[in-house]
Backbone as JSON Lines, residues from 0, in Angstrom:
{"i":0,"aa":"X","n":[-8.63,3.76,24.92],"ca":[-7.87,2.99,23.96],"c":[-7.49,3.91,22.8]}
{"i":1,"aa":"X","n":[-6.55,4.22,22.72],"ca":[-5.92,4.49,21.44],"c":[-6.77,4.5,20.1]}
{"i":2,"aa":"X","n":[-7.13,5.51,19.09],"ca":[-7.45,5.07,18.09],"c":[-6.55,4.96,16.77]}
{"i":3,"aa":"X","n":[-7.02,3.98,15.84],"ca":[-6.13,3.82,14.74],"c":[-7.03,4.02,13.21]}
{"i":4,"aa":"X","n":[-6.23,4.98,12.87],"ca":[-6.65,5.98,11.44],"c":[-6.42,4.65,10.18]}
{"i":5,"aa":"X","n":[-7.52,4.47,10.0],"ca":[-7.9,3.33,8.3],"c":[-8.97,4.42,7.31]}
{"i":6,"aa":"X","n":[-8.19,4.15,5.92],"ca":[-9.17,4.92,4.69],"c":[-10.72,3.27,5.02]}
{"i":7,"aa":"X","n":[-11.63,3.99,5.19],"ca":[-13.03,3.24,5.36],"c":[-12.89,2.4,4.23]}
{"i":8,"aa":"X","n":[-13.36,1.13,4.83],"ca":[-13.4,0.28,3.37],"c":[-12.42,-0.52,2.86]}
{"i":9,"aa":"X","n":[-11.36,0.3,3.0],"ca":[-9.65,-0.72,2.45],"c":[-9.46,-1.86,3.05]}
{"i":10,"aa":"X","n":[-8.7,-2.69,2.86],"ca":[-8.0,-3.77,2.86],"c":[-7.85,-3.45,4.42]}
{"i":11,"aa":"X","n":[-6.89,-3.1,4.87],"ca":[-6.59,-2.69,6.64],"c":[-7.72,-2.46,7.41]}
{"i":12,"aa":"X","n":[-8.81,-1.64,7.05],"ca":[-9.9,-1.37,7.84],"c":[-10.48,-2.89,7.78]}
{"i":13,"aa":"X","n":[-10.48,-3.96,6.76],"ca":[-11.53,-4.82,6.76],"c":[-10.78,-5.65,7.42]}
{"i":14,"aa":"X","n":[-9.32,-6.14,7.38],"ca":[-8.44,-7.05,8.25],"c":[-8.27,-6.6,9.74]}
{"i":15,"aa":"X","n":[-8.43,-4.96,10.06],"ca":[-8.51,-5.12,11.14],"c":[-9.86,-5.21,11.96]}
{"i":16,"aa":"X","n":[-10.81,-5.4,11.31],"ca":[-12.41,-5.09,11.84],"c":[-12.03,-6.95,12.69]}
{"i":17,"aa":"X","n":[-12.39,-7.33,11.27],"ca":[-12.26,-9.38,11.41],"c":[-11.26,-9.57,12.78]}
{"i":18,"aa":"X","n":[-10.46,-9.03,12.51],"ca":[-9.16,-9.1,13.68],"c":[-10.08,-8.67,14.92]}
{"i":19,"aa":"X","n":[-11.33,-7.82,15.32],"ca":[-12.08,-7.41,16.4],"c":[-11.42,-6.13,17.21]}
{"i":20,"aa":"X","n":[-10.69,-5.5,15.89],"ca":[-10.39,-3.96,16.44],"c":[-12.02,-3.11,16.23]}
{"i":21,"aa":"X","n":[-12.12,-2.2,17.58],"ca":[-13.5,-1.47,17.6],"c":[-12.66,-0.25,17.96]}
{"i":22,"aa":"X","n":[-11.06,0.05,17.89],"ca":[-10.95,1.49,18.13],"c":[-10.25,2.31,16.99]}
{"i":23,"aa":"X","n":[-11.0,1.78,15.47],"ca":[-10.76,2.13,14.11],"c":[-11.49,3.62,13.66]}
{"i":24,"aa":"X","n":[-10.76,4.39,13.65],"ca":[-11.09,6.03,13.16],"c":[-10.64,5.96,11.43]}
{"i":25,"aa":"X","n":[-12.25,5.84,11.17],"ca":[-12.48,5.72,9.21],"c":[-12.61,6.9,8.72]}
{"i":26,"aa":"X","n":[-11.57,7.04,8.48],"ca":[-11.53,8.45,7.08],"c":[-12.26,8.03,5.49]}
{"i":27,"aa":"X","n":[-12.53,9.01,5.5],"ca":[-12.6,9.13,3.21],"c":[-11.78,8.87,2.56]}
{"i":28,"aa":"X","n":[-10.28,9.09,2.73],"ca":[-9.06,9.22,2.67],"c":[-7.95,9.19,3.6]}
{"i":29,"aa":"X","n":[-6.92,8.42,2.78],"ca":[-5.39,8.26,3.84],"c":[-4.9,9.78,4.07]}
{"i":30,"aa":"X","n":[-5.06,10.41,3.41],"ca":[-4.53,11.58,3.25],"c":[-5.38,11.98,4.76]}
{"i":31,"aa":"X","n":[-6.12,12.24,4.94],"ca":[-7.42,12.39,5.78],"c":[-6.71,11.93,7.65]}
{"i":32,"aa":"X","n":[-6.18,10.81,6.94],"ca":[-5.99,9.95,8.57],"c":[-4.31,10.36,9.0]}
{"i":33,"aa":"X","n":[-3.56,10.74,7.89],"ca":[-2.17,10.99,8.25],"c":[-2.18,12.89,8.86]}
{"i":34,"aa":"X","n":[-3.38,13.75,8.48],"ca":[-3.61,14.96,8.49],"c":[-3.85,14.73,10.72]}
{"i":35,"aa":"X","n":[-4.74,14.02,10.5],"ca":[-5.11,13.35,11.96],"c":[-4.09,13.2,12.67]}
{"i":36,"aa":"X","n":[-3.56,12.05,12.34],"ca":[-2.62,11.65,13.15],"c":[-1.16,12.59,13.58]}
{"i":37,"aa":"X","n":[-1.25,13.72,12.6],"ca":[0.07,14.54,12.87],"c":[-0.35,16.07,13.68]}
{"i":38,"aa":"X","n":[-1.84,15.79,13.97],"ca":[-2.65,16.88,14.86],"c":[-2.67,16.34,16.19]}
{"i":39,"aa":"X","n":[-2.44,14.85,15.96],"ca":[-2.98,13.79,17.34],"c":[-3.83,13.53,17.79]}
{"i":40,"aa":"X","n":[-5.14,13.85,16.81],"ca":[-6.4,13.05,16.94],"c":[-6.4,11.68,16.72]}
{"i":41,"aa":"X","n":[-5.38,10.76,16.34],"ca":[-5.32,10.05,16.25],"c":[-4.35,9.08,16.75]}
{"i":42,"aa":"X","n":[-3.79,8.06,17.4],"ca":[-2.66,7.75,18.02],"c":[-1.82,6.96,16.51]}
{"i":43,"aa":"X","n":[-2.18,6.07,15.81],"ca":[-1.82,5.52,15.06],"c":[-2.45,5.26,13.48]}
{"i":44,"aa":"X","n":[-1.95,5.11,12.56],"ca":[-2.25,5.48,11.17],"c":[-1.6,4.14,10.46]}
{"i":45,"aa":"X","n":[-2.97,2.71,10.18],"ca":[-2.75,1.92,9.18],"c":[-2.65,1.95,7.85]}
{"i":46,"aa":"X","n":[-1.25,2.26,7.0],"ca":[-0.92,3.06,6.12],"c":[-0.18,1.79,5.18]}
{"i":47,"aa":"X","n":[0.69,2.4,4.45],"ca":[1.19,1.4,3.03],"c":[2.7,1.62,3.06]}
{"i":48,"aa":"X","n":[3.92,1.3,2.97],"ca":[5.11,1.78,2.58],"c":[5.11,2.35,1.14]}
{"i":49,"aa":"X","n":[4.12,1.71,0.09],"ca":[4.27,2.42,-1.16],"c":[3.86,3.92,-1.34]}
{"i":50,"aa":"X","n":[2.72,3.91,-0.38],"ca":[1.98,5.81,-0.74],"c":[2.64,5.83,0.77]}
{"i":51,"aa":"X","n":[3.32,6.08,1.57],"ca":[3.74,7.14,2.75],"c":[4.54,8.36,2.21]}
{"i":52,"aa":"X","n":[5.1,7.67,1.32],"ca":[6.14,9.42,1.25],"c":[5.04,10.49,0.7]}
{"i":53,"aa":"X","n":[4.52,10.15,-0.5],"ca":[3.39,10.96,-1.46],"c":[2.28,11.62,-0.74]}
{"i":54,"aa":"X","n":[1.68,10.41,0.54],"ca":[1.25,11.24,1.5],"c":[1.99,11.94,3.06]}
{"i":55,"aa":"X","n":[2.81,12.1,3.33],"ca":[3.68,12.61,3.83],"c":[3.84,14.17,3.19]}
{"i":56,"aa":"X","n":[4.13,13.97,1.84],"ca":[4.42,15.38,1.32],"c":[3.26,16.05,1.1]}
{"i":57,"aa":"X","n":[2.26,15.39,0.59],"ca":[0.9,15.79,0.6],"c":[0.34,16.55,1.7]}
{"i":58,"aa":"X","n":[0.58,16.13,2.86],"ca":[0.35,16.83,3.75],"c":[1.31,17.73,4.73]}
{"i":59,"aa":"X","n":[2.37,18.16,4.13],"ca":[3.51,19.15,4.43],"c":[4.06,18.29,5.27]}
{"i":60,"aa":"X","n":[4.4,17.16,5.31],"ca":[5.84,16.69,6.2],"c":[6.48,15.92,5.56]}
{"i":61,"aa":"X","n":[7.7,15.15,6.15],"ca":[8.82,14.39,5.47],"c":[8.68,13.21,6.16]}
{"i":62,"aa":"X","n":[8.79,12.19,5.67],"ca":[9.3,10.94,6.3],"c":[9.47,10.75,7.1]}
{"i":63,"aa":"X","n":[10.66,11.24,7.65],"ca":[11.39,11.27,8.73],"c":[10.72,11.96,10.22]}
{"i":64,"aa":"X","n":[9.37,12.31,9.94],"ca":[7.9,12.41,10.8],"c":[7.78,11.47,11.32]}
{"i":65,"aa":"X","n":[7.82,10.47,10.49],"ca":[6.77,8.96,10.74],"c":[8.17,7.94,11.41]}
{"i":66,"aa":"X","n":[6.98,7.22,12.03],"ca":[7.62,6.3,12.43],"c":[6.97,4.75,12.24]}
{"i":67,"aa":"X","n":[7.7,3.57,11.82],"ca":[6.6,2.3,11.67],"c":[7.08,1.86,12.79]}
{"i":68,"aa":"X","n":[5.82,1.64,13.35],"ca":[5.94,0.71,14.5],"c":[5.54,-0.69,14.53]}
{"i":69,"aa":"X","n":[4.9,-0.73,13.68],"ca":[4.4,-2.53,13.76],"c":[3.88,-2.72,12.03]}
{"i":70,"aa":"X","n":[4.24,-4.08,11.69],"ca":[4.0,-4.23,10.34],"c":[2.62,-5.41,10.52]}
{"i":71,"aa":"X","n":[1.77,-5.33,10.53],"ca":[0.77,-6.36,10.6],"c":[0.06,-7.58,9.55]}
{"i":72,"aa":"X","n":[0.97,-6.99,8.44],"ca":[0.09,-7.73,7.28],"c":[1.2,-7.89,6.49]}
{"i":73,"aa":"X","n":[1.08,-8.26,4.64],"ca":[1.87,-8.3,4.03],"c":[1.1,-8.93,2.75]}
{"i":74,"aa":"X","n":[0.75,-7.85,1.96],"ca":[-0.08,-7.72,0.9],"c":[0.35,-7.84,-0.71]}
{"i":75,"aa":"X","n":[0.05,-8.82,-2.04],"ca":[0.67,-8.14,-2.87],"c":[-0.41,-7.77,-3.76]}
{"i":76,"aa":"X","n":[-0.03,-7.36,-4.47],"ca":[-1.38,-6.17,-5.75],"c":[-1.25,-6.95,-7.12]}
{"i":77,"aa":"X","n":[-2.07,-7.0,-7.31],"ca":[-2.46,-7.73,-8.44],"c":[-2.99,-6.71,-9.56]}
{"i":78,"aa":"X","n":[-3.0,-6.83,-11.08],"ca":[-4.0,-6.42,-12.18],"c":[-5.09,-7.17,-12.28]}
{"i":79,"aa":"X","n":[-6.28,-6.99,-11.97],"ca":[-7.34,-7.98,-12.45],"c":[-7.78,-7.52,-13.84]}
{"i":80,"aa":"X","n":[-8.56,-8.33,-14.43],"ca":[-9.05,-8.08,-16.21],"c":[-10.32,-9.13,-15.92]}
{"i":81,"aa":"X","n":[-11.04,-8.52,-16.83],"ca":[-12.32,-9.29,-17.27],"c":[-12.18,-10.64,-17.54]}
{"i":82,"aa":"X","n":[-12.69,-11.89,-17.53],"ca":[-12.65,-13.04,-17.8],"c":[-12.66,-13.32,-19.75]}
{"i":83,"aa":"X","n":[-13.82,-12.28,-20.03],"ca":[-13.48,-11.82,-21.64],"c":[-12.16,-11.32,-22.08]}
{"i":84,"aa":"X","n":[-11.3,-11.01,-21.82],"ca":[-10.02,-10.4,-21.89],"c":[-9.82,-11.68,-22.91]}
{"i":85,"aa":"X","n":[-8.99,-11.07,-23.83],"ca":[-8.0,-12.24,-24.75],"c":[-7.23,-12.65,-24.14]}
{"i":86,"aa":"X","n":[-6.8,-13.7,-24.06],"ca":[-5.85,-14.55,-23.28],"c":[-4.03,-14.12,-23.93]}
{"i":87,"aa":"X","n":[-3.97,-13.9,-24.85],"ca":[-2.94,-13.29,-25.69],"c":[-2.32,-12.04,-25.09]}
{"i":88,"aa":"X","n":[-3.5,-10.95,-24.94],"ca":[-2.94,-10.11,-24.08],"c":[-2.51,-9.99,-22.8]}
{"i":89,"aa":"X","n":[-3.69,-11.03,-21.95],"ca":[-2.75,-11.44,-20.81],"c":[-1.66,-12.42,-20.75]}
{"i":90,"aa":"X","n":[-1.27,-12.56,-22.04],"ca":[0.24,-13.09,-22.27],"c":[1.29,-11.87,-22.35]}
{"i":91,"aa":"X","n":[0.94,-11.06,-23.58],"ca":[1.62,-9.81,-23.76],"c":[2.17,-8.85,-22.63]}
{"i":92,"aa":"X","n":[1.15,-8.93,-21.27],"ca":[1.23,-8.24,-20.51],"c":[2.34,-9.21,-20.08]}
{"i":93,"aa":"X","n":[1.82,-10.28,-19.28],"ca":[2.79,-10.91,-18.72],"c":[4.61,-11.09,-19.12]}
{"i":94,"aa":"X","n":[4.76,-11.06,-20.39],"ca":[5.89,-11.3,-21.32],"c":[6.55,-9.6,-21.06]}
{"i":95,"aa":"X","n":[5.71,-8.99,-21.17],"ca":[6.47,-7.47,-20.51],"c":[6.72,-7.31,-19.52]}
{"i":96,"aa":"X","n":[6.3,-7.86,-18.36],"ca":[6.53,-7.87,-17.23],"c":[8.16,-8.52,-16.85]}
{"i":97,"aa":"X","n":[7.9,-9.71,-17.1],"ca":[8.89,-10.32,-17.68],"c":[10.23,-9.52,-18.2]}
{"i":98,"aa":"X","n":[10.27,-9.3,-19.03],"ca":[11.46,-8.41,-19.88],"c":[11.81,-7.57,-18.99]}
{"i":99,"aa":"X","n":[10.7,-6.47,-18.72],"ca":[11.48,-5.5,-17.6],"c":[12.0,-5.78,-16.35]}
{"i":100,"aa":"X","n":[11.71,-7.33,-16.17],"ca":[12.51,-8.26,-14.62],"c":[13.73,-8.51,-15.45]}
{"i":101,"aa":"X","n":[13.85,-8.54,-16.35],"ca":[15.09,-9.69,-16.89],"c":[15.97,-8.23,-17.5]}
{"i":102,"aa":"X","n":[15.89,-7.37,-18.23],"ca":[16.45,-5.59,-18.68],"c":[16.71,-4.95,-17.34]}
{"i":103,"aa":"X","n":[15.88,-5.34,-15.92],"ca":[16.11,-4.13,-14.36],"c":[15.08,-2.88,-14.69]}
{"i":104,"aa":"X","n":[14.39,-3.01,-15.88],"ca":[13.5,-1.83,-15.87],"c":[13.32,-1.89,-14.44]}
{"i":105,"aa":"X","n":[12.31,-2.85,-14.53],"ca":[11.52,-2.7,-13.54],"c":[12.44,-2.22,-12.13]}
{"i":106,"aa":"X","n":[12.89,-2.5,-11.64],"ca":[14.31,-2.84,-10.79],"c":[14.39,-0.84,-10.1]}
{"i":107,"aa":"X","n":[14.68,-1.0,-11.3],"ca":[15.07,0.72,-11.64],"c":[13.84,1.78,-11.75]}
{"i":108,"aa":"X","n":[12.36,1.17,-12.09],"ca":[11.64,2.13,-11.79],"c":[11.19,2.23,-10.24]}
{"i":109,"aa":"X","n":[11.07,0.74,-9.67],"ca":[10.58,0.33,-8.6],"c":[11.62,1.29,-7.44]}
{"i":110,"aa":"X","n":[12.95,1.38,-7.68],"ca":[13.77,1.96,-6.79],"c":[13.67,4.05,-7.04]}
{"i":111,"aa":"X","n":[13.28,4.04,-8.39],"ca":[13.47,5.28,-8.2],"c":[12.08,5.88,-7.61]}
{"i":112,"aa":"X","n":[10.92,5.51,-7.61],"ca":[9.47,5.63,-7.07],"c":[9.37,5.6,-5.26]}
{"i":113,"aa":"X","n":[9.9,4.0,-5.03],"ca":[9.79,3.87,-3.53],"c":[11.67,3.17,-3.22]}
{"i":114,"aa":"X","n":[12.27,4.53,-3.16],"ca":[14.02,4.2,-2.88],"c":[14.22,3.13,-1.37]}
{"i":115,"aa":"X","n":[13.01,3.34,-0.1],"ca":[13.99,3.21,0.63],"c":[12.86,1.38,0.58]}
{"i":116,"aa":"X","n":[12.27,1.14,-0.19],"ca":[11.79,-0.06,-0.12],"c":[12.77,-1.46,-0.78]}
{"i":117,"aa":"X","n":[11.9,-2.39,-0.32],"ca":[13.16,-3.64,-0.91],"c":[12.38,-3.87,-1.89]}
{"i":118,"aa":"X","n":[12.56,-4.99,-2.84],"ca":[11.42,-5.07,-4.09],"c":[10.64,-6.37,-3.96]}
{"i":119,"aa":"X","n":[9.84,-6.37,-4.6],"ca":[8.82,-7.33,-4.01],"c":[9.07,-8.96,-4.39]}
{"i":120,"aa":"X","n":[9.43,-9.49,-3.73],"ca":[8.89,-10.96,-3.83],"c":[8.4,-11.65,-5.06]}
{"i":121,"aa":"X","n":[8.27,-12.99,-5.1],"ca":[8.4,-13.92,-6.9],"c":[6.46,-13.66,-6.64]}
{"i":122,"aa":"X","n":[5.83,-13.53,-7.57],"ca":[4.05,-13.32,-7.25],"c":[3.78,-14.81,-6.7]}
{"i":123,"aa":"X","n":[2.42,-14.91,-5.55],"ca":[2.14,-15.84,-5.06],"c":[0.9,-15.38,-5.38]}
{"i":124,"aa":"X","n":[0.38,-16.75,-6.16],"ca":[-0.68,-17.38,-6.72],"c":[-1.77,-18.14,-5.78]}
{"i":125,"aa":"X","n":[-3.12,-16.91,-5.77],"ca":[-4.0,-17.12,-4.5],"c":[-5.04,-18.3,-4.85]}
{"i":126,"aa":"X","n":[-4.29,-19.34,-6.04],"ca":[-5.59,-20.58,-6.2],"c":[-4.7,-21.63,-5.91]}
């Protein structure tokens, strides 16, 4: 069976364990599993669209190396803060967030970071 390169521990290694994958090759690092996979110790590499290019270059290749073959999940990232946190600032934050949706900051940093991505979705609220 084929093995598939997960950083130990992450999000992918733990969704695919539950899922009852047993042919998971756990690196220290992604960097670690894409080094693998472009030696061919590895057949496949559960990776991110946000860090592929960074690790791509990281490890002397281009993009245009890789190939996605299957998208399995669909994750979004959150800031967490202490429950002590002032509530004000997690207004402040939020209200900036905000502005740079409504100015294209954001728009415009998000495209110049990860160009060939689409941008993410309205946040979905996990309560």
């Amino acid at each position: 069976m084929a093995s598939i390169g997960v950083y130990r521990g992450d999000v992918r290694d733990q969704v695919l364990t539950t899922l009852g994958f047993t042919n998971l090759d756990r690196a220290n690092s992604n960097l670690s599993s894409v080094r693998k996979l472009m030696a061919g110790r590895i057949a496949l590499f559960a990776g991110s669209p946000t860090n592929m290019q960074a690790l791509a270059e990281q490890a002397g290749y281009k993009m245009s190396d890789f190939k996605l073959v299957y998208v399995f999940m669909h994750k979004q990232l959150y800031i967490a803060a202490s429950q002590a946190l002032d509530p004000a600032v997690v207004a402040q934050w939020n209200e900036a967030l905000a502005q740079m949706k409504r100015d294209k900051t954001f728009e415009k940093t998000f495209k110049q970071h990860f160009p060939t991505l689409e941008l993410p979705g309205p946040a979905v609220s996990p309560l």
